[in-house]
C-alpha atoms as one frame of an Amber mdcrd trajectory, in Angstrom:
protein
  65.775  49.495  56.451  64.941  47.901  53.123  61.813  45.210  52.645  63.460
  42.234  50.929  65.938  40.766  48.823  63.739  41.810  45.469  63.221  45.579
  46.582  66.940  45.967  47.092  67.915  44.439  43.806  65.523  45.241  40.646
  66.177  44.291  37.396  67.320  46.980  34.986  64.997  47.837  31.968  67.520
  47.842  29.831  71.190  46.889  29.851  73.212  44.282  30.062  74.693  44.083
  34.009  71.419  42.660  34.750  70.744  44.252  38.167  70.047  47.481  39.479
  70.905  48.031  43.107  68.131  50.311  45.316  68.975  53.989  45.269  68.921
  54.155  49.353  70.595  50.724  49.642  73.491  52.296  47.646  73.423  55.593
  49.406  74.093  53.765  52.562  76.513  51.205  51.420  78.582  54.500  49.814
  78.338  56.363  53.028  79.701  53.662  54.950  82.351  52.239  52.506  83.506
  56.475  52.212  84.196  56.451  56.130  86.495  53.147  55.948  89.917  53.396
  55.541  91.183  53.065  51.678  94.324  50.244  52.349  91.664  47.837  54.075
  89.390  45.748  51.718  85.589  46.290  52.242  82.795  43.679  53.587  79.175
  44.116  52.859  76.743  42.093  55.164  73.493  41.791  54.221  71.048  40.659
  56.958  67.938  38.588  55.734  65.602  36.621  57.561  65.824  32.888  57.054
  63.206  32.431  54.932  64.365  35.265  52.737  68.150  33.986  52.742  67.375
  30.850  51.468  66.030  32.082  48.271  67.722  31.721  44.859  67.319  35.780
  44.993  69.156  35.822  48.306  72.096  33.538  46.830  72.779  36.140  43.560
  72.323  39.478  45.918  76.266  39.562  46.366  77.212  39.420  42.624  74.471
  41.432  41.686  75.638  43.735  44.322  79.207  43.638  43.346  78.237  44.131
  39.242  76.319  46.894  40.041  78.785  48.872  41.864  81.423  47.563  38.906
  79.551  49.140  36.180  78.746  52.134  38.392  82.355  52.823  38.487  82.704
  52.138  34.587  80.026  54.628  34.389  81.930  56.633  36.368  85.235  56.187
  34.124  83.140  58.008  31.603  82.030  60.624  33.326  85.712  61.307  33.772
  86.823  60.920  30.133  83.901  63.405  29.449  85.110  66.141  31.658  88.612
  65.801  30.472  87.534  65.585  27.203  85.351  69.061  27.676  88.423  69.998
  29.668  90.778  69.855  26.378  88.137  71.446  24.232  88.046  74.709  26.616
  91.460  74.886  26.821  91.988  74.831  22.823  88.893  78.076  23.291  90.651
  79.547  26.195  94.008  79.308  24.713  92.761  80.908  21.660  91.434  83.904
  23.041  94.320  84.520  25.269  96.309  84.572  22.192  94.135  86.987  20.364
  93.433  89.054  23.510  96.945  89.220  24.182  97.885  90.588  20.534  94.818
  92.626  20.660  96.296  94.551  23.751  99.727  95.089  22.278  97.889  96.725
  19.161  95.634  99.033  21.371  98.233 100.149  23.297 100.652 100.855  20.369
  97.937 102.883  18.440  95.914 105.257  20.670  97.822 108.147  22.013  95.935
 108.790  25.203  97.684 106.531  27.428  95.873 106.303  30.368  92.726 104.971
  28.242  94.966 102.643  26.100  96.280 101.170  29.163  92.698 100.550  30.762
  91.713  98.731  27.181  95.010  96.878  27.196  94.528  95.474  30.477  91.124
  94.268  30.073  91.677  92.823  26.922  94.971  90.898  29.246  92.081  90.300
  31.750  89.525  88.970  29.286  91.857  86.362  28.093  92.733  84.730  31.643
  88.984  84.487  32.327  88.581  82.680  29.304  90.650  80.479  30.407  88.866
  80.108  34.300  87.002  76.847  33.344  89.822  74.459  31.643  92.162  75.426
  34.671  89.094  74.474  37.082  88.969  71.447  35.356  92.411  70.367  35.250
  93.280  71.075  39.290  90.133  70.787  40.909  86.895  69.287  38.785  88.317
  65.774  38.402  89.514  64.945  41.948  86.183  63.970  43.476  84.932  62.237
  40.256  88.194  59.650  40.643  87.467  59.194  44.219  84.165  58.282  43.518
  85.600  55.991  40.829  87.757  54.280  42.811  85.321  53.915  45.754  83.077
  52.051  43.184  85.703  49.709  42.388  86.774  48.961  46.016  82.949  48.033
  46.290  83.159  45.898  43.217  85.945  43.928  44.823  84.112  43.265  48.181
  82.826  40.602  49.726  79.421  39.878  50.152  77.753  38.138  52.812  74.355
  36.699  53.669  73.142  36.342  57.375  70.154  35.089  58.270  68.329  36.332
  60.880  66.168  34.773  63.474  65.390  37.220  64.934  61.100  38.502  63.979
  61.944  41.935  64.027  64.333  40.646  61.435  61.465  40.542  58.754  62.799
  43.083  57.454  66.381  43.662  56.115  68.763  45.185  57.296  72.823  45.690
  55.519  75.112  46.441  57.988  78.549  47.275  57.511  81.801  44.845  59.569
């Protein structure tokens, strides 16, 4: 439960999107919007009590709701670009040392006569190489999945529709989003 209108939209300190949505009102509207299905469009309503809906406040909650989670998801976007960018750069590294660890070997096992050593050093240098190259694989099949279904669970919430309700009821005095 969330006091009012002004506690579950701030204004940023700086920036230019203008509001900054609650950290548990966005918890909850992301846990609920993550359960619905992904072909359906979403629907945020935001209970108020009359007094509270009738406010100019109360009147910008659903854009200010719906930028928020829109530059959220921008955010996001970047967050993505980063990784793949740090992605490329390990790969270049990992590549790299393959390469050398891989010629490396070949050399070691050409030039030392006990074989059973030069084996051990040529496989480890083999081994070395593939490790090196552990993080840019991470990255490529598994890092970025759940950062573009974040992404694209920001922009469904961008695109929904926002609705005030007033509430009668006095227990009411407080609001309450609820998720149809």
């Amino acid at each position: 439960m969330l006091g009012d209108a002004n506690y579950l939209c701030a204004a940023y300190q700086t920036g230019e999107e203008g509001e900054s949505l609650d950290k548990d009102a966005e918890e909850f509207i992301v846990s609920w919007a993550r359960e619905l299905p992904t072909d359906q469009p979403l629907r945020v309503v935001v209970h108020l009590p009359e007094a509270q809906a009738s406010t100019p406040e109360a009147h910008e909650l659903g854009a200010a709701i719906t930028r928020y989670f829109g530059y959220r998801a921008r955010v996001i976007a970047l967050d993505l670009k980063e990784l793949f960018r740090v992605g490329r750069r390990a790969l270049v590294i990992g590549f790299t040392v393959l390469c050398f660890s891989v010629i490396t070997s070949q050399m070691v096992a050409a030039s030392l006569t006990p074989r059973p050593i030069g084996r051990v050093i040529e496989e480890s240098l083999v081994i070395f190489g593939w490790v090196a190259n552990w993080r840019p694989i991470e990255i490529f099949l598994y890092d970025w999945w759940p950062i573009v279904r974040r992404r694209n669970l920001y922009q469904r919430l961008s695109r929904a529709q926002v609705k005030l309700r007033p509430s009668r009821n006095e227990e009411g005095r407080r609001q309450i989003l609820a998720a149809q």
